[in-house]
Steps between C-alpha positions, in 0.01 A plus 500: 500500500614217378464532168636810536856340686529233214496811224737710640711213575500392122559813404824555734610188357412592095731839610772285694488258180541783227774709709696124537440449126614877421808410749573152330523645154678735598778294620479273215560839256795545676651233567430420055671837470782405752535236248512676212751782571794303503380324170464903333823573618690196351325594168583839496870426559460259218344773267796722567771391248824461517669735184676274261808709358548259179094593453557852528814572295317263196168720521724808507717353163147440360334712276175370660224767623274174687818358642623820667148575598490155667832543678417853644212266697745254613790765609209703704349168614816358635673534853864640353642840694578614188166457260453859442812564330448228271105587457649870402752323297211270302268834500770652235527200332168519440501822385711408205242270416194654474360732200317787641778781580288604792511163627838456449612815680271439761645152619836628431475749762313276733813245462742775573362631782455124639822399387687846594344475855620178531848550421534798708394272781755243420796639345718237547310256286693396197213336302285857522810605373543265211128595420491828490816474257296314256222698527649819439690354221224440314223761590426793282695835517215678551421343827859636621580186687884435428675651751615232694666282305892505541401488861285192511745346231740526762281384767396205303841338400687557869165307643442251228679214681286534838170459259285235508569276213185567289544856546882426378354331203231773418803743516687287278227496231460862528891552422414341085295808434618743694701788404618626821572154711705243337567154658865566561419799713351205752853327515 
């Protein structure tokens, strides 16, 4: 009987030992993970990027396929209100820049209905303005995107003052090969 005591003893305490192991480890999971979170969070906000206008307006003046490719990632990677009118915006840039005339109408329309969307949703905003103006002034006929031109020339020089000045500067450089916005419509 004795023998018998001591065993079932031991193995109450192997049982109580593993479920305080189990219960240790446990904790120490989550307090590691407690740890952690606030560590994933600060690098997700980090990952997010802010959009660099100056960026954007150079990639869309470039002729570069990998550069607008690269700056779609950042506009839909950052944190901005306004990223999917400029991701619509750098989808039809694109479009001018690939070869493939399936490709190219297939981004284009992908742009417009991001960047249509978002200018619909904010109506007021002068730069979505300023871009769909250059955009129509140089896409293809065939595409039938040209109708709102006088309009958004209109929009774009009473609202050029209350622009951000890289935005004011991208407009500027815009006006030396445009033929429909000239630098002393901005004065």
């Amino acid at each position: 009987m004795h023998l018998y005591f001591i065993r079932q003893n031991s193995i109450i305490g192997y049982i109580c030992d593993k479920r305080h192991l189990i219960t240790n480890m446990k904790t120490r999971i989550i307090f590691a993970l407690l740890l952690l979170f606030p560590a994933a969070v600060v690098l997700s906000k980090s990952a997010q990027q802010n959009l660099d206008k100056a960026a954007f307006y150079a990639v869309m003046d470039s002729g570069n396929l990998n550069a607008v490719e690269k700056e779609i990632d950042v506009v839909n990677n950052s944190s901005s209100t306004e990223k999917e009118g400029f991701a619509g915006a750098l989808l039809m840039r694109k479009a001018d820049l690939q070869k493939l005339p399936a490709q190219r109408l297939k981004s284009f329309k992908a742009g417009r209905i991001k960047f249509d969307t978002a200018i619909a949703a904010d109506a007021d905003n002068v730069e979505f303005h300023f871009l769909r103006l250059a955009i129509q002034e140089h896409a293809p006929k065939i595409v039938k995107y040209n109708k709102d031109i006088e309009a958004d020339k209109k929009i774009v020089t009473k609202g050029y003052k209350n622009l951000a000045p890289a935005v004011q500067h991208a407009i500027m450089d815009y006006t030396k090969k445009s033929k429909v916005l000239a630098a002393s419509d901005l004065n």
